[in-house]
N, C-alpha and C positions, 0 to 999 in steps of 0.2 A: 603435160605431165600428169602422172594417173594417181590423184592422192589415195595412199593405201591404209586398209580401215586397221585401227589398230588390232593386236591379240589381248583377249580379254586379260591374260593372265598380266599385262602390262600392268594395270591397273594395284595390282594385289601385293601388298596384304591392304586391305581396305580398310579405312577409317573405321570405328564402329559407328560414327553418326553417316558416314555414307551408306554404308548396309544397310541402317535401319531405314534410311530416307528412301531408299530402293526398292525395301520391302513393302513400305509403305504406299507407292504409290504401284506397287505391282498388279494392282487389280484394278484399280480405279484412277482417273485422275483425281488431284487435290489441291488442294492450297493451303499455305502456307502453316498457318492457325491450324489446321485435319491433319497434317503430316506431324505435329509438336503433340496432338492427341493421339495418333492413334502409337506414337511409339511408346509414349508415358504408358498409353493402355498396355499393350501388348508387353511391355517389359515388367506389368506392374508397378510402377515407377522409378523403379531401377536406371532408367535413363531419361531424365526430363532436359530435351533439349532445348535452350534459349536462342528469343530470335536470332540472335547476334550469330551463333553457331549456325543455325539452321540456315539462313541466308548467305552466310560466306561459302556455305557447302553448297547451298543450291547454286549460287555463280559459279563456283569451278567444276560444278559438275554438266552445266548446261555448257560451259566452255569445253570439256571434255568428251561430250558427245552423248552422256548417261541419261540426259532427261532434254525436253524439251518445255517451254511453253505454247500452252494451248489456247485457243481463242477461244475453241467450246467450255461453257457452260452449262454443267448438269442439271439447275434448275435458273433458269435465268431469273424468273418472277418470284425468286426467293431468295436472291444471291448479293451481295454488295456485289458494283458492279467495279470496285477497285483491287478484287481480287484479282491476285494470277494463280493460275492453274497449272501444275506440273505433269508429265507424263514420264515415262521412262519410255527409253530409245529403245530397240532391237539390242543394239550395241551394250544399252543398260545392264539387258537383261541376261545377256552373257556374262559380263560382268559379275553379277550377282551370283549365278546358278556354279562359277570359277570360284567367288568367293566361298559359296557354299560345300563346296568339292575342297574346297584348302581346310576349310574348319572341322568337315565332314573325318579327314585326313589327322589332323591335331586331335580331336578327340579317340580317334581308332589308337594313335600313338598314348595317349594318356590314358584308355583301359587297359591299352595292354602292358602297362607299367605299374597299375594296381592305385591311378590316382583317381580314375571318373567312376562312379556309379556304370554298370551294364554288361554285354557277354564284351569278355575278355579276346 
């Protein structure tokens, strides 16, 4: 039997803590602790997400196919070695670029109803 990979649009509308977590790890891998910073950063802290949040996301997202764990280590002789490290999947990143095309979408709909800042 041929398991068939899903369509990213399945996924959607996405969590806002899964997007962030996606974007988050879109260029580098991370763990756990880098992923809860770099979104607080980047959102300004507009979204501080707790572990509690962060790790229920990272399980159903590794069960879903959007990330994986990695064994490498960016700096090993600098690193707790009880860290895990996240990756995003191929599949992830589809994902993501779908969710980004939905929102992309919602905001062209709210200029041109005279609610977002930008060309109409």
């Amino acid at each position: 039997m041929i398991e068939k990979t899903p369509q990213p649009e399945s996924f959607l509308p996405l969590p806002p803590a899964t997007f962030h977590i996606l974007i988050a790890v879109a260029e580098e891998d991370r763990h756990g602790y880098a992923i809860i910073q770099d979104v607080e950063v980047r959102t300004g802290g507009a979204l501080r997400l707790s572990a509690g949040t962060l790790y229920r996301s990272i399980q159903r997202m590794l069960e879903q196919g959007l990330l994986v764990e990695t064994q490498e280590r960016p700096a090993p002789e600098w690193d707790d070695e009880r860290r895990r490290y996240y990756r995003i999947t191929p599949l992830g990143a589809r994902v993501a670029r779908a969710e980004t095309r939905r929102l992309a979408g919602l905001l062209k709909m709210a200029r041109d109803r005279g609610f977002a800042p930008g060309r109409a």
